[in-house]
C-alpha positions in Angstrom: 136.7 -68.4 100.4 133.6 -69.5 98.1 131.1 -67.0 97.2 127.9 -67.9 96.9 125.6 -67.0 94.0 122.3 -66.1 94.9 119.2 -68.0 93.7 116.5 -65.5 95.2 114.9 -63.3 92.7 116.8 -59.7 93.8 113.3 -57.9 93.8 112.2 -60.3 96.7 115.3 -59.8 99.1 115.3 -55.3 98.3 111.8 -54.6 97.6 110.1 -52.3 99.8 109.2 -54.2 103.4 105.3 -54.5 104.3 104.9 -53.7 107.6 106.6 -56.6 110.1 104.2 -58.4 111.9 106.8 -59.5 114.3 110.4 -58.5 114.8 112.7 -58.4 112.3 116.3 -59.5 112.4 118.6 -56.3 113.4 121.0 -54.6 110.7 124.0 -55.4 111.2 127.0 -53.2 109.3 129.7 -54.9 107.6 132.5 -53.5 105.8 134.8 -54.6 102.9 137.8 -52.3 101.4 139.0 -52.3 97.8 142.7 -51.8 97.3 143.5 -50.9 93.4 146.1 -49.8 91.3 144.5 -47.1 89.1 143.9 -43.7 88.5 140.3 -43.6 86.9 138.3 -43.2 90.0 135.6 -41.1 88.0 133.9 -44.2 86.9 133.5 -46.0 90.3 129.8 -44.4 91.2 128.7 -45.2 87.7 130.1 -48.3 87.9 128.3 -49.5 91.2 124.7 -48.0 89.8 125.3 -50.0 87.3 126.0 -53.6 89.1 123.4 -52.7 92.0 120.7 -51.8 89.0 118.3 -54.0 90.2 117.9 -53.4 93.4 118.9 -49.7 93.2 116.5 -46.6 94.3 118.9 -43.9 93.7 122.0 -42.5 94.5 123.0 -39.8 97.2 126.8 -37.8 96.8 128.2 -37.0 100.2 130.8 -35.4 98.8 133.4 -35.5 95.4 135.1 -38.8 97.4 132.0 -39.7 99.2 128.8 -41.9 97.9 125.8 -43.7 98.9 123.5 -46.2 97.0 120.0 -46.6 98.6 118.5 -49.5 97.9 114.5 -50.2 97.5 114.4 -51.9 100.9 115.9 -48.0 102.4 119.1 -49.6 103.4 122.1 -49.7 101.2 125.6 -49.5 100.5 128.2 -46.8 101.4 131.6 -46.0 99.6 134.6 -44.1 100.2 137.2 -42.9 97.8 140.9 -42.7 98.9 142.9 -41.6 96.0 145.1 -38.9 97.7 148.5 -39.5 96.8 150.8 -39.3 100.0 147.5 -41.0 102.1 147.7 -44.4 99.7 151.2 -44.5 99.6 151.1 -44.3 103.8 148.5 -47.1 103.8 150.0 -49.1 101.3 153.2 -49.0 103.1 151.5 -50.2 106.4 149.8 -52.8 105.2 152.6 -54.2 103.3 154.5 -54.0 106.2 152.0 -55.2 108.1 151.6 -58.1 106.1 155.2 -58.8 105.8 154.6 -60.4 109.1 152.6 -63.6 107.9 154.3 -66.8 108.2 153.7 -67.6 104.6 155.7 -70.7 103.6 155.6 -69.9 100.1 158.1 -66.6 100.0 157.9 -65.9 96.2 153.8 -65.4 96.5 154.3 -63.8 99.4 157.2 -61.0 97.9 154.8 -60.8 95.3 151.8 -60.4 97.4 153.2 -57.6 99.3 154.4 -56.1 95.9 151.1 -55.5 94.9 150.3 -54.0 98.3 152.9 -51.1 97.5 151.4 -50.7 94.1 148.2 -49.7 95.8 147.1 -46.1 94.7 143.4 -46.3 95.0 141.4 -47.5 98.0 137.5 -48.0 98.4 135.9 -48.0 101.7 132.4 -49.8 101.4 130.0 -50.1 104.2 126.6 -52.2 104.2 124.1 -53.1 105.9 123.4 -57.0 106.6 120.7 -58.9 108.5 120.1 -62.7 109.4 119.5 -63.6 105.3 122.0 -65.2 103.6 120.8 -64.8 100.0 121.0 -60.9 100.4 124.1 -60.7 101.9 125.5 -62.9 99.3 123.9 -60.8 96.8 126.0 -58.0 97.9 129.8 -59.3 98.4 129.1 -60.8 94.7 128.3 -57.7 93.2 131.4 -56.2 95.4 133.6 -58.6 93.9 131.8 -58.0 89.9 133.4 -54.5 91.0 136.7 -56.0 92.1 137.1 -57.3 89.1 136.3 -54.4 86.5 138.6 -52.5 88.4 141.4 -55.3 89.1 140.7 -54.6 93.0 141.5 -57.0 95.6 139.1 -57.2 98.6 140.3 -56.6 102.2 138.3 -58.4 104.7 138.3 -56.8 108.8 140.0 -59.9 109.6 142.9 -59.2 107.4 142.4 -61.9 104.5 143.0 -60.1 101.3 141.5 -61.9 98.4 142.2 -61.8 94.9 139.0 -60.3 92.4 138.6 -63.9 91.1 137.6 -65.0 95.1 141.1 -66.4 95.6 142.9 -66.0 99.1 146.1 -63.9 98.1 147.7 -63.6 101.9 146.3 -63.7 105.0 147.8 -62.5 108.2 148.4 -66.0 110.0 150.2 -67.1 106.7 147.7 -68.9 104.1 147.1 -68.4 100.5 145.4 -69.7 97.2 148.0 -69.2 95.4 151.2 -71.3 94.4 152.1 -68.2 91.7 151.2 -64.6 91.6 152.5 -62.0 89.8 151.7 -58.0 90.7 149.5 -56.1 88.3 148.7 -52.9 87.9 146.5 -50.9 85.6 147.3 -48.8 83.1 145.5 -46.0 84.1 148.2 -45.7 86.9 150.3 -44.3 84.3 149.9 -40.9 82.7 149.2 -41.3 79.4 150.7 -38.1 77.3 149.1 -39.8 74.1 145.1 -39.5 73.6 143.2 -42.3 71.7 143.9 -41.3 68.2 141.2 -42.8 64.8 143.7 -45.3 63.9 143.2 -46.7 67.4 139.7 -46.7 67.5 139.3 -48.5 64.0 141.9 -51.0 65.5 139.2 -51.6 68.4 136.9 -52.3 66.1 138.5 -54.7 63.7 139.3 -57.0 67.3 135.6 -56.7 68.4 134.1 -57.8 64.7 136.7 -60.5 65.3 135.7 -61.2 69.1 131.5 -61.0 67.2 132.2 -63.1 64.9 133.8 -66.1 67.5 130.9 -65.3 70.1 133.8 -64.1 72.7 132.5 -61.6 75.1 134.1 -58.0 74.9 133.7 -54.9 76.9 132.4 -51.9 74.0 134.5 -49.3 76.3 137.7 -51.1 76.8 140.3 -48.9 75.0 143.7 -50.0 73.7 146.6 -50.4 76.3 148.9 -48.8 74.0 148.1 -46.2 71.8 149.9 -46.5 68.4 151.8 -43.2 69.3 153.3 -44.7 72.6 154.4 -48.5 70.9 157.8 -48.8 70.7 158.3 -51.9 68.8 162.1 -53.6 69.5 164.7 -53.8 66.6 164.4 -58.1 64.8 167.8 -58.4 66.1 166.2 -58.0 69.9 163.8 -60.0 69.7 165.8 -62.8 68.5 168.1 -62.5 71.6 164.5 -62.8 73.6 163.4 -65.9 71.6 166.1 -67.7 72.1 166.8 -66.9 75.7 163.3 -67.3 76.9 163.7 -70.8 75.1 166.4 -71.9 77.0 164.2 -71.4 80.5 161.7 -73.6 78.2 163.9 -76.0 77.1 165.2 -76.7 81.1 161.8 -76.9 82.2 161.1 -79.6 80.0 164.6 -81.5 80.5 163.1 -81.8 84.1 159.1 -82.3 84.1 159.5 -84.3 80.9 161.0 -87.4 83.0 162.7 -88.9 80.1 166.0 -88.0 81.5 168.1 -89.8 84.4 170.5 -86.4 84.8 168.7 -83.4 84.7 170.8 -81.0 85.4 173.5 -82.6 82.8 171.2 -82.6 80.2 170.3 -79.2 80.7 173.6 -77.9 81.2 174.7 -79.2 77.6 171.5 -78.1 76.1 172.1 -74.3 77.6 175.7 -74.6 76.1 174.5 -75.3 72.5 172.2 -72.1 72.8 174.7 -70.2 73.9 176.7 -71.6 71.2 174.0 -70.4 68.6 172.7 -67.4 70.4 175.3 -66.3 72.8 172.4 -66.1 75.6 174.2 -65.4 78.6 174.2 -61.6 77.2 170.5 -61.1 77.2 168.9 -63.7 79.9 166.7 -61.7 82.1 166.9 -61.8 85.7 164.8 -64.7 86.6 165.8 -66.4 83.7 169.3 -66.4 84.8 168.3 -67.7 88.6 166.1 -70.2 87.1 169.1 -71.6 84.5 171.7 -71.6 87.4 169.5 -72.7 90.1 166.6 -74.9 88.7 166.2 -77.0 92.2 165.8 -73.5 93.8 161.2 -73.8 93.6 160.0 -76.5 91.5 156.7 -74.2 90.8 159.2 -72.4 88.5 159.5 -75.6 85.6 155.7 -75.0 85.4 155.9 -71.4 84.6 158.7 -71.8 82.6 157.3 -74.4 80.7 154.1 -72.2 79.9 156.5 -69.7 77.9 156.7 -72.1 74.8 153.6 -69.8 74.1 155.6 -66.9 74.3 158.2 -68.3 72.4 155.4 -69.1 69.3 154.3 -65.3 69.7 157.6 -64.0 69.0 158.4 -66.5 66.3 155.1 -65.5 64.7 156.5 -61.7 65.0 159.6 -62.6 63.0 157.1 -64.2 60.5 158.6 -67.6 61.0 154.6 -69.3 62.0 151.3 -68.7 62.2 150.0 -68.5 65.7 147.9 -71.8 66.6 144.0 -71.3 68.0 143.6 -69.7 71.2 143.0 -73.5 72.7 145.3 -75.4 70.9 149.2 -75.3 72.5 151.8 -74.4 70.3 153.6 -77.5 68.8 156.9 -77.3 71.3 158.9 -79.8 68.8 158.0 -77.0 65.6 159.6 -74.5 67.6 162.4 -76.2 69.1 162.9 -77.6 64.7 163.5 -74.0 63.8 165.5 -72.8 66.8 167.6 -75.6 66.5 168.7 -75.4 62.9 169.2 -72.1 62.8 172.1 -69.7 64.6 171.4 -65.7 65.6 173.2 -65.2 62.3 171.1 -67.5 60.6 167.3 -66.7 62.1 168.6 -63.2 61.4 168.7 -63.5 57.5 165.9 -66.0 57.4 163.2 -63.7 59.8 161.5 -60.8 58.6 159.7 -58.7 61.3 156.2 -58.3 61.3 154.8 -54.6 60.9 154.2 -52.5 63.6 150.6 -52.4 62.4 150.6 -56.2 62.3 151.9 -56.4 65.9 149.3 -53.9 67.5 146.6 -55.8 65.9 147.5 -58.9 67.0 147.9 -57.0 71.0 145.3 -55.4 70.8 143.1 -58.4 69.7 144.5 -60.8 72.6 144.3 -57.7 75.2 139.9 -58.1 74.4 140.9 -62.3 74.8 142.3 -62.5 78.1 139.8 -59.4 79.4 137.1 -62.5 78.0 138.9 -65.0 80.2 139.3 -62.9 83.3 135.9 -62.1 83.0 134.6 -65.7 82.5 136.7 -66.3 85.7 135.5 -63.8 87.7 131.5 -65.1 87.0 132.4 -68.6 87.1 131.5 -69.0 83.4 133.2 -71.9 80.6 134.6 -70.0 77.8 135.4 -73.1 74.9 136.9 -70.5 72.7 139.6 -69.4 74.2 142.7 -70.9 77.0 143.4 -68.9 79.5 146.3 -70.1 80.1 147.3 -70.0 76.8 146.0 -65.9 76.3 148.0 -65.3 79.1 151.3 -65.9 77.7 150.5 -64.6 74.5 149.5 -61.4 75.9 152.8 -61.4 77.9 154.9 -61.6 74.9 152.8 -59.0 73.3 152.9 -56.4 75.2 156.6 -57.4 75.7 156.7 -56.4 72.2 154.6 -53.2 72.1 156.4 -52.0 75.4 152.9 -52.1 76.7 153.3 -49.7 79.8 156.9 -48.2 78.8 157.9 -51.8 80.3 161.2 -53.0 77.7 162.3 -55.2 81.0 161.1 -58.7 80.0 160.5 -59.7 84.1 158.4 -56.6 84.5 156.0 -57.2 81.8 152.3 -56.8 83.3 149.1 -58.2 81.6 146.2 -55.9 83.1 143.0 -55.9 81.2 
């Protein structure tokens, strides 16, 4: 699905109608649903006076779950809260099980699809009024889908297409998607936080936004941190060595076979895999889909792409045991620099020679790359460049981050969620 951005000044498509000299187009109602995975509901109605500013006359309550936003033009936009426990978790089922039906070739976007469906906690009901001009109504759905996107929403069409916040097809009900890879996210707020937001973690804001002011990245002033410094749990050195060097050896097959310098792949990984187990006795701590991926690695060959991206995550962690200095946010780690120190070195060995970063250090750092990738979801979301930072690249980092800060209460390395 493309959106369309309007062009048409908004003043001209909501301003108050003169008196029709002959007869206008019919309203027509139209209705979109937001499905989320949060619990901080209180901020939707503020949130859609703000996006609907311009063309707003005021606001009406229904009731505590019920809204209405009148526009200048007297029509306007309707929206309805679902946040009742056992009713989400009824509709979330449904729909996932209703979904679970599409003949979507690609099985691991579409287990990961319906996933997210059962994650669902928060739904948004939002009817509007549309007439024969395009402009408006594409005025509209774009500033439904701004909101989709500060709240990580998808958008659930009456035909059954639900679409991604960015404008990306996630599943449809006859089986299509704009998605190759898709891993389920859910918001922190799902979670309830026993900790409050404590001085220490409001300067730390503030040191990441003078940072993000003084790189002229974009930041959001109310974002607060997605872990407190009472809730981060950091892991012991001798941890996150095991995690280096196992999420190295998904790296290191990935490359054996994408690199096509090699006429036996899967010999040349296999003796590569026994030298890290060798050094770092790997089997032991190789997560779930790491193990799958080492033992079958002609199982999806979408997998030696993602695998490849965790280089990255490898240079985070190797930065945490004060072994580098992380690269710019758009420059790719040097995979050759990383693969030099793993491979001289044995657990024993990077033990004695690492020092782990402080737990101060480490928040920092997550904290700082949380306000990145918000930027680049953001610049995504409004179609805008961003030169100063990599998606792509923010996106692992913040992976091994919060990895490291048990971001969520998540210690499970294949459960590690990036929400912004």
């Amino acid at each position: 699905m493309e959106l369309v951005v309007r062009k048409d000044n908004t003043m001209k498509l909501f301003g108050k109608k003169a008196q029709p000299k002959k007869e206008e187009p019919k309203m027509q109602e139209a209705v979109l649903t937001l499905y989320a995975c949060r619990k901080d509901v209180k901020t939707v109605p503020d949130l859609a006076c703000r996006l609907f500013s311009e063309v707003m006359d005021k606001i009406l309550y229904t009731d505590e779950d019920e809204f209405h936003i009148q526009f200048k033009d007297g029509t306007g936009v309707q929206f309805h809260l679902v946040t009742d426990a056992e009713e989400t978790e009824v509709q979330s089922k449904g729909m996932a099980s209703f979904f679970s039906r599409a003949p979507l070739e690609n099985e691991a976007v579409k287990d990961a699809a319906l996933c997210q469906i059962r994650l669902f906690n928060c739904i948004i009901g939002i009817r509007f009024e549309i007439d024969g001009d395009s402009n408006r109504t594409n005025y509209i759905v774009n500033t439904i889908y701004g909101m989709a996107g500060e709240l990580s929403a998808f958008v659930l069409y009456p035909n059954m297409y639900l679409y991604h916040w960015d404008g990306r097809l996630l599943l449809s009900i006859d089986g299509k998607s704009d998605f190759e890879e898709f891993y389920p996210q859910a918001s922190t707020t799902i979670l309830d936080r026993e900790e409050k937001e404590k001085e220490a973690d409001r300067e730390r804001k503030m040191r990441s936004i003078a940072i993000l002011k003084e790189k002229g990245i974009p930041y959001l002033e109310h974002l607060k941190a997605s872990v407190f410094e009472a809730e981060c749990i950091i892991p012991d050195k001798e941890v996150v060595v095991h995690r280096l060097a196992c999420t190295l050896a998904a790296c290191v097959q990935s490359e054996i076979y994408t690199s096509g310098q090699f006429e036996n792949c899967a010999e040349t990984a296999t003796e590569e895999i026994a030298q890290l187990e060798k050094n770092y006795q790997i089997s032991e701590w190789l997560s779930t889909e790491e193990r799958d991926y080492l033992e079958n690695p002609d199982k999806d060959p979408a997998l030696h792409n993602r695998f490849g991206w965790r280089y990255e995550c490898c240079s985070v962690l190797l930065w945490a045991l004060s072994m580098i200095e992380l690269k710019e946010p758009t420059e790719i780690c040097d995979a050759s620099e990383l693969g030099a120190i793993m491979w001289n070195h044995t657990f024993d060995s990077l033990m004695e020679a690492s020092v782990l970063r402080s737990r101060d250090e480490i928040l920092d750092m997550q904290d700082l790359v949380l306000r990145y990738d918000w930027a680049c979801v953001d610049a995504r979301i409004h179609h805008r460049e961003l030169p100063m930072l990599s998606g792509d690249i923010i996106y692992e980092w913040h992976y091994a981050l919060n990895w490291l800060v048990q971001a969520d209460g998540i210690a499970d390395w294949d459960r590690v969620i990036t929400t912004t």
